[in-house]
C-alpha positions, 0 to 999 in steps of 0.5 A, a space after each residue: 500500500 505504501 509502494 502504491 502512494 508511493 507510485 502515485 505520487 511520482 505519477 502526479 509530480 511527473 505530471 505536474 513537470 510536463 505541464 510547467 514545462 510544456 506552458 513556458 514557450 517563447 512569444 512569437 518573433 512579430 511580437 517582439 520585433 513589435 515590441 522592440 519598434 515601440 520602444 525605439 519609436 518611444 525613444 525616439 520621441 524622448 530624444 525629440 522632446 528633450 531636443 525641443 525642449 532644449 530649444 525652447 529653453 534657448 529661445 527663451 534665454 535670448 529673449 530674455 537676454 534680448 529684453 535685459 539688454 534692450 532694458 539695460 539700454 533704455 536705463 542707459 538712455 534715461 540716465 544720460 538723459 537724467 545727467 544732461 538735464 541735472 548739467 543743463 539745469 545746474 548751468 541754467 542755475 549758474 548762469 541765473 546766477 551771474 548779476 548783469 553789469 550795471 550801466 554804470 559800470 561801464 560808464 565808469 570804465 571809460 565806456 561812452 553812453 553807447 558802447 555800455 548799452 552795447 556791452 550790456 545787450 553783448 553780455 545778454 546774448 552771452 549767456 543767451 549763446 551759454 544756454 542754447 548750448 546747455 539746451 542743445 538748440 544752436 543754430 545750423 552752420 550757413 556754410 556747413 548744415 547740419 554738420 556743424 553748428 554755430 557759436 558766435 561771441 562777437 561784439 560785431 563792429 565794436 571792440 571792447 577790454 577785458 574785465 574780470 566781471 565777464 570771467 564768470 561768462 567765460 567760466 559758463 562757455 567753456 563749461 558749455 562748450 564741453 556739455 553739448 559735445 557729450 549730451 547734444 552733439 549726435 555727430 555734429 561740430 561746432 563753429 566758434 567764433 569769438 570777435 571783437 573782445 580782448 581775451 588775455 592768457 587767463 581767460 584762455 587758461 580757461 577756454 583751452 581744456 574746452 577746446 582740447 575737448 570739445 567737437 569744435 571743427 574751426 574757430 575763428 579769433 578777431 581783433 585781439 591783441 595778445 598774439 603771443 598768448 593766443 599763439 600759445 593757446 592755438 598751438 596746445 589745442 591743435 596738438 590736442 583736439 585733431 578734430 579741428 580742421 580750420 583755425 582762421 584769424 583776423 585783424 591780428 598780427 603774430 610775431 614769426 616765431 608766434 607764426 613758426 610755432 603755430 604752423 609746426 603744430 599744424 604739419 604735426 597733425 595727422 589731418 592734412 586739410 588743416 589750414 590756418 588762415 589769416 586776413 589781417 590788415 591792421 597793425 596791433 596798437 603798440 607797433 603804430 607810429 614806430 620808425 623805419 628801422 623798428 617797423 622793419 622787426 615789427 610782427 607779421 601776419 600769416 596769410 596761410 599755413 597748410 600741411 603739404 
């Protein structure tokens, strides 16, 4: 009885064996070439996705690089429109500032009835020529357009001294001339003319950093009578601002050294259209009335100096 259980036993594990054994079969191949394509295809659109989403990530980073600089541009902008607007209005202020020249005080410096009214209506269109520089609103050139514009401090036909009550005057143009060269000149020069005023070795010490610095093109001096001194100052600024292509003088009368010592500086420039140019026809005060054998040493004019 026991070798029968026995028996049975064995009959229903070898059963068992060949069903497990016979339920284990490999899938078909369609299925799993099926299978493989569907991960691949997944894959693939993985691969797709992570690449379009790095693109975007791109677009969006110059964009936003794009929008930071455009920003960054505009604060720049504001800020430089925010300085010459405190500059304009601190010059606008300074020369509020200055207290116009009573009558009187040219009559009492030797000044006829009208050559003091002219003084006082030169020193108000003065600080009418300070501002349109501070403001950006100087008239365009006749000769050049809109490349250049025109600053004229002139007495027109008349002639006057110095006096330290217009040191203040001079302070506010030089100032001027430097603010519109950085805040209003948008590619354009100036044309400065100053006619008719004596301007002695302090003023100029004033003017001359100005016009080492400014975008001045050509200037242009008449009646003043400190040659020696304006040699100077002509020849610091020409070895300093190579933007300056015109320097013309009138009615003034150099010593040839004076005359040496300005054209060297202009055959030193690397500008070739430099030229110097002078109309003078009258001799300075000091030389007048002097024998034969002085006026034979007496100064020169320069008629014209120009880089070959």
């Amino acid at each position: 009885m026991e070798e029968s259980r026995k028996r049975a036993k064995a009959s229903g594990d070898d059963g068992e064996s060949v069903d497990a054994s016979s339920s284990q079969k490999d899938p078909p191949a369609s299925e799993v070439v099926d299978a493989a394509m569907k991960i691949a295809e997944l894959q693939a659109r993985m691969e797709t996705m992570r690449v379009n989403h790095e693109l975007e990530m791109d677009e969006l980073k110059a964009q936003c690089k794009h929008e930071a600089d455009e920003l960054r541009r505009e604060v720049r902008t504001l800020q430089s429109k925010s300085e010459d607007l405190k500059s304009a209005l601190q010059g606008a202020y300074a020369i509020m500032a200055i207290e116009d020249t009573p009558f009187e005080h040219w009559r009492n410096n030797g000044y006829d009835a009208q050559d003091a009214v002219d003084m006082q209506r030169y020193l108000g269109f003065f600080k009418e020529t300070i501002q349109s520089l501070r403001l950006g609103t100087v008239s365009q050139s006749f000769r050049r357009g809109s490349v250049c514009k025109s600053v004229d401090i002139s007495l027109g036909s008349n002639s006057a001294d110095h006096d330290e009550l217009l040191l203040p005057y001079w302070k506010e143009f030089a100032a001027a001339l430097k603010h519109w060269s950085e805040y209003h000149s948008d590619g354009s020069y100036l044309e400065v003319s100053i006619q008719g005023i004596e301007i002695p070795r302090e003023v100029l010490d004033i003017l001359r950093p100005a016009f080492e610095q400014s975008r001045i093109k050509e200037v242009f001096f008449c009646s003043i009578h400190q040659p020696g001194d304006m040699a100077d100052f002509v020849q610091k600024v020409l070895q300093t601002n190579h933007g300056i292509t015109g320097v013309s003088f009138n009615e003034m009368i150099f010593a040839q050294e004076d005359v040496k010592r300005i054209c060297s500086a202009i055959k030193s420039s690397d500008d070739l259209g430099r030229t110097l140019i002078s109309q003078s026809g009258r001799e300075p005060p000091e030389s007048r009335g002097r024998s034969e054998e002085a006026q034979a040493t007496k100064p020169i004019a320069i008629n014209q100096c120009s880089r070959t």
